[in-house]
VEXDREN-2710 file (C-alpha; in Angstrom, 1 decimal):
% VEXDREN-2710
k/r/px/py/pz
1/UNK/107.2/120.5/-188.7
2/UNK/110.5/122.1/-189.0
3/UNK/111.7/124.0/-186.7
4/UNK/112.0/127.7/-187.6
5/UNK/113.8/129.4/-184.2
6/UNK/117.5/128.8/-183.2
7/UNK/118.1/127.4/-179.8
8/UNK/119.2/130.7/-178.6
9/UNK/116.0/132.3/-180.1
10/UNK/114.4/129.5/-178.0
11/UNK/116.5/130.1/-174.7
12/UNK/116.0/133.5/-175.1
13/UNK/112.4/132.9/-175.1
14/UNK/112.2/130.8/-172.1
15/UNK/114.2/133.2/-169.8
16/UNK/111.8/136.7/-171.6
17/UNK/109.1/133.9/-169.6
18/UNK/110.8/133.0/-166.5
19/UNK/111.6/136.6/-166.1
20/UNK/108.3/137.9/-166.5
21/UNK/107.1/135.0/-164.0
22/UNK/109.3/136.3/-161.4
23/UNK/108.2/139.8/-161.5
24/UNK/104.7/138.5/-161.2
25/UNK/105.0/136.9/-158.4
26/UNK/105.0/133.3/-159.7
27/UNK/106.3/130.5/-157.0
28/UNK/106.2/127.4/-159.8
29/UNK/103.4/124.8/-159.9
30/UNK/105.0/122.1/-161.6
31/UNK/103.7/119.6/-158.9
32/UNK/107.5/117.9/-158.7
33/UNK/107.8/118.7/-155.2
34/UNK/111.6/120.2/-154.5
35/UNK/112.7/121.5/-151.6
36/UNK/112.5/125.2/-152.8
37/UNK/108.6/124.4/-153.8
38/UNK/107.8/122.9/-150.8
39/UNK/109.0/125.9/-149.1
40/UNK/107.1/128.3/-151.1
41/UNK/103.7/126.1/-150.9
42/UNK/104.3/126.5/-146.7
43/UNK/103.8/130.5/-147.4
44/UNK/100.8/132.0/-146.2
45/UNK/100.4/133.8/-149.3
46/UNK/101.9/134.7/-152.9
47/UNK/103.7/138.1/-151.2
48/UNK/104.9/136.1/-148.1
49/UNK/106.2/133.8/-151.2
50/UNK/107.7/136.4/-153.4
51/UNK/109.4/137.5/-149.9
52/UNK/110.8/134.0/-149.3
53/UNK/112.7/133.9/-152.7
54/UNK/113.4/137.1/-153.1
55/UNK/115.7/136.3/-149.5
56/UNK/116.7/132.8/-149.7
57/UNK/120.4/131.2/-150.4
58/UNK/121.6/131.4/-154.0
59/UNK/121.1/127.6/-154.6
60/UNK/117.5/128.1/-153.0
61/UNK/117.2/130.7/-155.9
62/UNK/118.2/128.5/-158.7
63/UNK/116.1/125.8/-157.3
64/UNK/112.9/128.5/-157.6
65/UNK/114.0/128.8/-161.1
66/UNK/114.0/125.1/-162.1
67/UNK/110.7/124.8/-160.8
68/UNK/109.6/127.8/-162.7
69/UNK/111.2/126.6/-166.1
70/UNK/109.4/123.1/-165.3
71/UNK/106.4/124.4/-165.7
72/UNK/106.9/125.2/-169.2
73/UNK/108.2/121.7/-170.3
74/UNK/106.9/118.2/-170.6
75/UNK/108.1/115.5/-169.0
76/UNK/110.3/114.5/-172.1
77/UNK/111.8/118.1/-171.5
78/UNK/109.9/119.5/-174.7
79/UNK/109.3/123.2/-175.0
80/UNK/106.3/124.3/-177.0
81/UNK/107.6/127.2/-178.5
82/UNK/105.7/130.7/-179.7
83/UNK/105.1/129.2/-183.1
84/UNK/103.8/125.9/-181.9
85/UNK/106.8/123.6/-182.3
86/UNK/108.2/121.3/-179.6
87/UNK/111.8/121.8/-178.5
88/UNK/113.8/119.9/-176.7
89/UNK/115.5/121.0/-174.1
90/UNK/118.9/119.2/-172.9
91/UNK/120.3/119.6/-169.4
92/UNK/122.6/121.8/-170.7
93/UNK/120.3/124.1/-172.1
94/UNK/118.2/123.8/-168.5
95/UNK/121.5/124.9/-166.5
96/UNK/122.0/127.7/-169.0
97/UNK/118.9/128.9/-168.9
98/UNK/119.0/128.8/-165.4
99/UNK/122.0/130.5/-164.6
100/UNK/121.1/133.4/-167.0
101/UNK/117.6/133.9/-165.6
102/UNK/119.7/133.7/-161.9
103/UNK/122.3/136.6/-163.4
104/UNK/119.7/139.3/-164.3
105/UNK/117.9/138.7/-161.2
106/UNK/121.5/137.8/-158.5
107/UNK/124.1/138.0/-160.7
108/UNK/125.2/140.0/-164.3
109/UNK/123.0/137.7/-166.4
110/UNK/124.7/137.5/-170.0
111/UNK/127.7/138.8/-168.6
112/UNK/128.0/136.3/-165.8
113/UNK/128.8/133.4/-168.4
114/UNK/131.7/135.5/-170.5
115/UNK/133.2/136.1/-167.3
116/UNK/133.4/132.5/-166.2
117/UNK/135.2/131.7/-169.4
118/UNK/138.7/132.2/-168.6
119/UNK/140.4/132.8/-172.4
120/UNK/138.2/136.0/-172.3
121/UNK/140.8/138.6/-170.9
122/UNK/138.3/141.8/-171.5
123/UNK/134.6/142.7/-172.5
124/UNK/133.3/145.4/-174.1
125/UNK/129.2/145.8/-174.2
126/UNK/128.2/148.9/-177.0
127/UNK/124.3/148.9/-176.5
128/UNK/122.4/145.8/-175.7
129/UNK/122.7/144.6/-179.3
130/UNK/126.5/144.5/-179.7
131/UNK/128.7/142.6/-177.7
132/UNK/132.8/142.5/-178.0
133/UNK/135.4/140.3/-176.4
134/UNK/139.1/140.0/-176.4
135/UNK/139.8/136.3/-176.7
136/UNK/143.9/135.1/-176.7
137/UNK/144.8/138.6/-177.5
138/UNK/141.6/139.5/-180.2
139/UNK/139.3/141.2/-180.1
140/UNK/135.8/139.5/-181.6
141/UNK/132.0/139.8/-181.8
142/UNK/130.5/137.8/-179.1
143/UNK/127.3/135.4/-180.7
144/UNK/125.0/136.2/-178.2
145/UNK/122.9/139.6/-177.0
146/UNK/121.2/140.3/-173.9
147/UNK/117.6/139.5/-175.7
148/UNK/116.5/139.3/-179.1
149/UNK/113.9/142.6/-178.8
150/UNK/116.7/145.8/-178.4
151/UNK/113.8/147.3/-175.9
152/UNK/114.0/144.1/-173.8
153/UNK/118.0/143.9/-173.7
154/UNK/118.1/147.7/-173.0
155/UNK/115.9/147.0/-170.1
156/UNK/118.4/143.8/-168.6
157/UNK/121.4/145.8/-169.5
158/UNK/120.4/148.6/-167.4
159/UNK/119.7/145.9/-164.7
160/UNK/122.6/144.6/-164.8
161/UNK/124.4/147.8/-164.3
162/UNK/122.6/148.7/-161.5
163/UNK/123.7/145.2/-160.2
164/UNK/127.7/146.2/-160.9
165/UNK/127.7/149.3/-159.0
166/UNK/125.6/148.2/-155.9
167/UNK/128.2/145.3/-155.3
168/UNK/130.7/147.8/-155.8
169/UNK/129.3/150.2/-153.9
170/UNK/129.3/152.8/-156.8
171/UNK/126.4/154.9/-158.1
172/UNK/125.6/155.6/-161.6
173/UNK/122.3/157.6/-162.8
174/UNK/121.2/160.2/-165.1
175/UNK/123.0/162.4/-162.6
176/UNK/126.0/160.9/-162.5
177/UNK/126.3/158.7/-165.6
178/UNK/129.7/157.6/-166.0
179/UNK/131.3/155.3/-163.5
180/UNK/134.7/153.2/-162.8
181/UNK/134.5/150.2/-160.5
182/UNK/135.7/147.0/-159.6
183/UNK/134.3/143.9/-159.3
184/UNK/134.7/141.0/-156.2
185/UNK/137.4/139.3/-157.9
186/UNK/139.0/142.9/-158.7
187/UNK/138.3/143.1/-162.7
188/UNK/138.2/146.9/-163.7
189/UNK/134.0/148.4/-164.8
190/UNK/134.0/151.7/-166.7
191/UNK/130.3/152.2/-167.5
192/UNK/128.8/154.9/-169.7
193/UNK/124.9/155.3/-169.4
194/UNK/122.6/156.4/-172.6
195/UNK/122.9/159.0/-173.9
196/UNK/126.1/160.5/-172.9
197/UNK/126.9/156.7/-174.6
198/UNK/124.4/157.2/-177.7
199/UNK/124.4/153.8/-178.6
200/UNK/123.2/152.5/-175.7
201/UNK/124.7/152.0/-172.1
202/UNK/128.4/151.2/-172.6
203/UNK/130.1/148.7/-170.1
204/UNK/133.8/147.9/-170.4
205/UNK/135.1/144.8/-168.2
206/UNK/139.0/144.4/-167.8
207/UNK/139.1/141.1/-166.1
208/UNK/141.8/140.4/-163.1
209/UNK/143.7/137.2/-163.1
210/UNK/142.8/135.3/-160.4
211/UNK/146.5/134.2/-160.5
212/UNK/148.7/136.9/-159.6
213/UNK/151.0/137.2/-162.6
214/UNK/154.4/136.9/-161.9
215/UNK/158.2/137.7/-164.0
216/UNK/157.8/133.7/-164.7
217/UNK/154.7/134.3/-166.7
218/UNK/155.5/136.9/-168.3
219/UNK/159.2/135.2/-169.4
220/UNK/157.0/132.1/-170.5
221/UNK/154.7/134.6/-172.5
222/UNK/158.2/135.9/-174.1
223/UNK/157.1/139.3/-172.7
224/UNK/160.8/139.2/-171.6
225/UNK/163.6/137.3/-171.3
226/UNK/165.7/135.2/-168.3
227/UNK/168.8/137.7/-168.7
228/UNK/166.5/140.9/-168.7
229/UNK/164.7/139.8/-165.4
230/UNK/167.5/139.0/-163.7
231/UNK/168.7/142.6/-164.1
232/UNK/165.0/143.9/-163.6
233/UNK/165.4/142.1/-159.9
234/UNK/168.4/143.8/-159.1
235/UNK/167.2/147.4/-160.1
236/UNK/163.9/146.6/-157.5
237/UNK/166.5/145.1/-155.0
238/UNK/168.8/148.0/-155.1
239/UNK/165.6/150.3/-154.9
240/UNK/165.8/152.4/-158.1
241/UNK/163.0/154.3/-159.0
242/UNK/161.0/152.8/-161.5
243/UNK/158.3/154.1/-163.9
244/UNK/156.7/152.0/-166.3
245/UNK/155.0/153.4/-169.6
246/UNK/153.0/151.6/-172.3
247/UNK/150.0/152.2/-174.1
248/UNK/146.4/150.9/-173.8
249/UNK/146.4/147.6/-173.5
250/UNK/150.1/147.1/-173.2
251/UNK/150.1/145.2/-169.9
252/UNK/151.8/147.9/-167.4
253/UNK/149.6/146.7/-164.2
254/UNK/150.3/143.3/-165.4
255/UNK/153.9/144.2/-165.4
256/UNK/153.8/145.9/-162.5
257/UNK/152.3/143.3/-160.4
258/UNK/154.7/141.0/-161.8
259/UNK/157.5/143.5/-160.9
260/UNK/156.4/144.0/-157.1
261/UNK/156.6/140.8/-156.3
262/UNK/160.7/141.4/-156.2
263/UNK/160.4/143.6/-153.1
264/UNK/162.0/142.2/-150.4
265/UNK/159.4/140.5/-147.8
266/UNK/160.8/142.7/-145.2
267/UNK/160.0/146.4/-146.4
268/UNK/156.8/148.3/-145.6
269/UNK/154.9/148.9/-148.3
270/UNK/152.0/151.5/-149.6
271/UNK/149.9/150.7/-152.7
272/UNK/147.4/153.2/-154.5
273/UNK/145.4/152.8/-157.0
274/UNK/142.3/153.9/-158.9
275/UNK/140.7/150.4/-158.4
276/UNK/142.9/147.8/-156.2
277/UNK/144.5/145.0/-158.5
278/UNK/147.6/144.6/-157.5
279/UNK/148.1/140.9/-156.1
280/UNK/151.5/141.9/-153.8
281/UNK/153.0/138.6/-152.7
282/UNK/155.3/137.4/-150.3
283/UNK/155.2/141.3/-148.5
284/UNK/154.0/141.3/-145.3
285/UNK/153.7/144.8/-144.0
286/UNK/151.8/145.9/-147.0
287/UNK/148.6/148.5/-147.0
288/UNK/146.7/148.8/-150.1
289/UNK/144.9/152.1/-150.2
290/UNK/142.2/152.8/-153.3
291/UNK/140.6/156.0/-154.4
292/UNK/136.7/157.1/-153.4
293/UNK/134.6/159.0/-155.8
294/UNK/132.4/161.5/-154.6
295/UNK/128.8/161.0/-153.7
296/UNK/125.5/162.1/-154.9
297/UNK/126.3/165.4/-153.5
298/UNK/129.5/165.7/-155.2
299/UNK/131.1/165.4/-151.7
300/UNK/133.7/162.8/-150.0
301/UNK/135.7/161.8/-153.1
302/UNK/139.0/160.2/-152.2
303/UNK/141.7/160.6/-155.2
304/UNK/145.3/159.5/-155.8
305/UNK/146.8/162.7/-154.5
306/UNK/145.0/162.6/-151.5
307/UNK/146.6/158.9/-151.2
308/UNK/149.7/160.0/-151.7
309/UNK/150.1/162.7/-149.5
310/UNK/148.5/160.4/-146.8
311/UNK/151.1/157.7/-147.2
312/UNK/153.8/160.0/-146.7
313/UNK/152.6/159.8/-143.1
314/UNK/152.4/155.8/-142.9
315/UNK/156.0/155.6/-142.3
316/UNK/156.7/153.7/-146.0
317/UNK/159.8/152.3/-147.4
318/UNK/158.1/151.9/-151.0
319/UNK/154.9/153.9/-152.5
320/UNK/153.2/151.6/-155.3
321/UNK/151.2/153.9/-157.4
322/UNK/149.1/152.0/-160.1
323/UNK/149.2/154.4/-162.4
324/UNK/149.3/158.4/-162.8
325/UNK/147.3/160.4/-165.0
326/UNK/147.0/164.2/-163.0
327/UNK/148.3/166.6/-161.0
328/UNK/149.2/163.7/-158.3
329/UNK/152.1/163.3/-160.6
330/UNK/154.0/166.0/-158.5
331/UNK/153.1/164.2/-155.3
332/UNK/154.4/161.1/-156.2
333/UNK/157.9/162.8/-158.2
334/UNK/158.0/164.6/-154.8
335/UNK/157.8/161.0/-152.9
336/UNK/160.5/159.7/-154.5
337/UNK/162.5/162.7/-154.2
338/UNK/162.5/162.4/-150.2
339/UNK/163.5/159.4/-149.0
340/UNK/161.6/156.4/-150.6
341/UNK/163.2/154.8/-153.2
342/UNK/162.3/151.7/-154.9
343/UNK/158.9/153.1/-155.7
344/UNK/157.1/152.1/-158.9
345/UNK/154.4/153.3/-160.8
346/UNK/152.8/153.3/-164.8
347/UNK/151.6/156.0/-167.5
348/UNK/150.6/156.3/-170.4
349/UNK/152.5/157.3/-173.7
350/UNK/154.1/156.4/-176.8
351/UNK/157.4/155.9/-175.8
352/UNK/160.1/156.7/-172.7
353/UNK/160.5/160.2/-174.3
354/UNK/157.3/160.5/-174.9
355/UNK/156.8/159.8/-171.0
356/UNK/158.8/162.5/-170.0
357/UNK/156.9/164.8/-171.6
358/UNK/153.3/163.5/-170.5
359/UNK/154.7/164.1/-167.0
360/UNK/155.4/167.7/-167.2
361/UNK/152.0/168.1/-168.4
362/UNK/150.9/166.5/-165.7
363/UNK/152.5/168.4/-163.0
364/UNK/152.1/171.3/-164.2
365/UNK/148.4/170.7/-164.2
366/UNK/148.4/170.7/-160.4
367/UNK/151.6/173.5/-160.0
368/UNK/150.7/175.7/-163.1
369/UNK/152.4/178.1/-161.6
370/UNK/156.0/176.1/-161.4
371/UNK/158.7/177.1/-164.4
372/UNK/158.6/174.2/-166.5
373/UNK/162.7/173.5/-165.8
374/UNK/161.9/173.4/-162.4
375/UNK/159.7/170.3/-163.2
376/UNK/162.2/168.6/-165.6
377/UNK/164.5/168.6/-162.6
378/UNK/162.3/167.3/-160.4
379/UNK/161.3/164.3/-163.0
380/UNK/165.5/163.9/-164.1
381/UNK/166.0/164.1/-160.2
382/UNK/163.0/161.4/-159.1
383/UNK/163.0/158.8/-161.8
384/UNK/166.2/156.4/-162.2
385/UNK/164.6/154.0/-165.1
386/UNK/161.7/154.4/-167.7
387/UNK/160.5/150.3/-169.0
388/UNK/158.6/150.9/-171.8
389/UNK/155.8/148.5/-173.3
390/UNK/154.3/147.9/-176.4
391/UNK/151.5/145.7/-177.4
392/UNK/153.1/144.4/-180.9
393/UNK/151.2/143.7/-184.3
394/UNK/150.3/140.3/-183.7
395/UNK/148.7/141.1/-180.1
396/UNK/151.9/140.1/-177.9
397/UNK/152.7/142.3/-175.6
398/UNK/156.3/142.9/-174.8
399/UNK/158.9/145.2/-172.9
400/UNK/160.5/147.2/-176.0
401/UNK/162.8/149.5/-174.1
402/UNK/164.6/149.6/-170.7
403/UNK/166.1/153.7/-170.5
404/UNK/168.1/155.4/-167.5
405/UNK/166.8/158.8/-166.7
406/UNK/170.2/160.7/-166.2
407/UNK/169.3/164.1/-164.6
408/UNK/168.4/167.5/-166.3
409/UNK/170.8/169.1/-168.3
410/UNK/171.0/171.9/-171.0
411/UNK/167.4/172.3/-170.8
412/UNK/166.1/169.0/-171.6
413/UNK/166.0/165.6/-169.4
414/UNK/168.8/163.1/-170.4
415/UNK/168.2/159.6/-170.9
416/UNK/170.6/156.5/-171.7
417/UNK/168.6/153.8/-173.2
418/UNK/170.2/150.5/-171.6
419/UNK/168.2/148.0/-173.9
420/UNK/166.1/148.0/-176.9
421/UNK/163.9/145.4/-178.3
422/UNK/165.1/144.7/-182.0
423/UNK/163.2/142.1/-184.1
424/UNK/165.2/138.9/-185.9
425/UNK/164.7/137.1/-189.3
426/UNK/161.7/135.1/-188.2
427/UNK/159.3/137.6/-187.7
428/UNK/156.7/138.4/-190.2
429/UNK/153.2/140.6/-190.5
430/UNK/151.3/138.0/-188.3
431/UNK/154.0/137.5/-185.6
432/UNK/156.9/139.2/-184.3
433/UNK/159.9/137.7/-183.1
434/UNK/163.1/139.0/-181.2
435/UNK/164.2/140.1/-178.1
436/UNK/165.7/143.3/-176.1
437/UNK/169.4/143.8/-177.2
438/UNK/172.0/145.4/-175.0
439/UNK/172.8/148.6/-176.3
440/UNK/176.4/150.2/-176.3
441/UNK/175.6/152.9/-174.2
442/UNK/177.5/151.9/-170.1
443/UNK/174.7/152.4/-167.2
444/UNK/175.8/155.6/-165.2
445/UNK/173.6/155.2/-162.0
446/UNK/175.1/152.4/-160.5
447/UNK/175.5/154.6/-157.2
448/UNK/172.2/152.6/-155.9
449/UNK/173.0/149.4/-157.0
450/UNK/176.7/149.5/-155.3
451/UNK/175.1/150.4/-152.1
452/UNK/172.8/147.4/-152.1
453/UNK/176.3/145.8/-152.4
454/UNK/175.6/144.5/-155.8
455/UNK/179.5/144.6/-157.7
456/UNK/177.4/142.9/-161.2
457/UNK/177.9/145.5/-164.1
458/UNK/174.4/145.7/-166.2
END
């Protein structure tokens, strides 16, 4: 007879089974006596057996599972399926059914396998039927959904969700239904529940590198070049002030990251972020301070500013912000404007003018009350260097301008773009080539770098 469901249909069938096993209670009767069976059969009863699984070790748990799924094979590993055909099911297809039935029950389920898979740099879940990844820089429908009935996949999403924010010690409910987090091996969760998301529950996985990334990386990436990260080094060294703008997706934590690994290993130093990714090497006074948001109460949140203003009093050489988007814009413009230089931090915007201006907004969300020249100064006064990023056409990402922020003047802030990224004969629509170009304009603020003792003219 010819077989009329896919494999995954057939998977998917198996673990709808498994799944509604477990919640029965099930403790496998396969009569191949395993460890994990032997240990259930011992129970006095089927509760004191749910109990024992529901507590044991993770391989105990995958063991229960294998028992489970051998109860619905042969011993040639054939799977009568709901139409009445045999299947046969390879050890490949037993360890992925395994490990999905062990995700929606100890791990993410579905989600657990595309974050093993280490070319997928982000996820993007829009409803249990539509699935998106990024893959080597693009973005593509993933071939697989949570189950094959939208009811049932709505019902493990929501599962898995639940499973996010308990490790992360978040909470997310009709109450509170949108969410940021961070899982164990610090990738960035923004979940959106139905129906603020009317699509379905919306989850949004940036995932970390377990590799910190480093000025290497990003120069074998072509992100930058040998010659512009030399002169990046000397501008930490020296302890300029360093703000670093892109758009979404542009790689500024990747870049800062990779940039805060030049601090020297001597210097105390304070990061705050949102959720902790920054992978800080090589510094061994470092605290890393991240934000709390409030409870079910709406009480005890923890934000940047609050950060901020408690660093001040941590005695700190350097304040690593990962990345402003408020009113603690004045906090940190006011951090650098009293005694710590070197400190870096990211924004979004278009470009390093358009920076400037996204910072005044900021501000003066906190200070309305300030005359807007009074915050140009303080931003021409606290910033020494704007690096700009752009994620290009063909999905690279690279640093398109280096500009010095000169001070306030006539009304406006000045800057004095030091290099721009200008594109050569070789690039076409599907990939761009060049690199950043010195301009003609001489660096002004070399007051910093002489007093590092640095003589080299940028």
């Amino acid at each position: 007879m010819e077989i009329k469901m896919s494999k995954n249909d057939v998977i998917d069938e198996i673990v709808k089974k498994i799944s509604k096993m477990i919640d029965e209670g099930e403790t496998g009767t396969s009569g191949k006596s395993t460890e994990a069976q032997q240990g259930f059969e011992r129970a006095m009863s089927k509760a004191e057996g749910v109990q024992m699984y529901r507590e044991a070790d993770d391989e105990t748990y995958r063991m229960y599972i294998r028992d489970l799924l051998d109860t619905l094979i042969d011993d040639l590993s054939d799977y009568k399926t709901s139409e009445g055909t045999l299947v046969y099911l390879s050890p490949e297809d037993k360890g992925r059914i395994i490990e999905q039935v062990y995700g929606i029950y100890r791990g993410l389920g579905l989600l657990e396998a595309i974050l093993i898979d280490e070319t997928i740099t982000e996820v993007m879940v829009n409803g249990p039927d539509n699935i998106f990844v990024e893959k080597n820089g693009r973005v593509m429908r993933y071939d697989q959904r949570f189950a094959n009935d939208t009811e049932e996949g709505a019902l493990q999403l929501r599962k898995i969700i639940h499973r996010i924010v308990d490790i992360c010690g978040r909470e997310v409910n009709e109450a509170s239904p949108i969410v940021d987090a961070r899982l164990k091996d610090g990738s960035r969760v923004n979940i959106v529940l139905h129906p603020i998301a009317m699509g379905g529950d919306t989850v949004t996985i940036r995932k970390f590198s377990k590799k910190p990334m480093s000025i290497e990386k990003l120069i074998e990436y072509g992100s930058i070049t040998n010659e512009i990260a030399a002169k990046l080094r000397l501008f930490v060294e020296a302890k300029y002030n360093i703000f670093i703008s892109g758009g979404t997706g542009s790689g500024k934590t990747t870049f800062l990251n990779a940039l805060s690994n030049y601090i020297p290993f001597d210097e105390r130093v304070i990061t705050i972020e949102d959720s902790a990714e920054l992978q800080i090497t090589g510094v061994d006074n470092l605290v890393s301070l991240e934000t709390k948001q409030a409870n079910a109460e709406g009480k005890g949140a923890i934000t940047i500013k609050d950060l901020i203003k408690s660093s001040l009093r941590m005695r700190p050489e350097r304040i690593v912000v990962g990345e402003v988007r408020g009113e603690e814009a004045l906090d940190m413009l006011q951090a650098m404007n009293t005694g710590h230089d070197g400190s870096l931090s990211t924004g979004h915007a278009n470009s390093a003018k358009d920076m400037l201006s996204r910072l005044e907004t900021m501000v003066l969300q906190g200070a309305s009350g300030l005359p807007l020249s009074a915050v140009q100064r303080q931003i021409g006064s606290a910033l020494d260097m704007i690096i700009h990023l752009s994620r290009m056409r063909d999905h690279s990402r690279k640093v398109v301008e280096i500009t010095e922020v000169l001070g306030y003047e006539n009304g406006e802030i000045l800057l004095n773009p030091l290099f721009v990224f200008e594109e050569d004969e070789k690039s076409t629509l599907e990939h761009v080539s060049g690199k950043l170009l010195r301009t003609s304009n001489p660096m002004k603020k070399i007051g910093k770098l002489r007093q590092a003792g640095i003589l080299e003219d940028i």
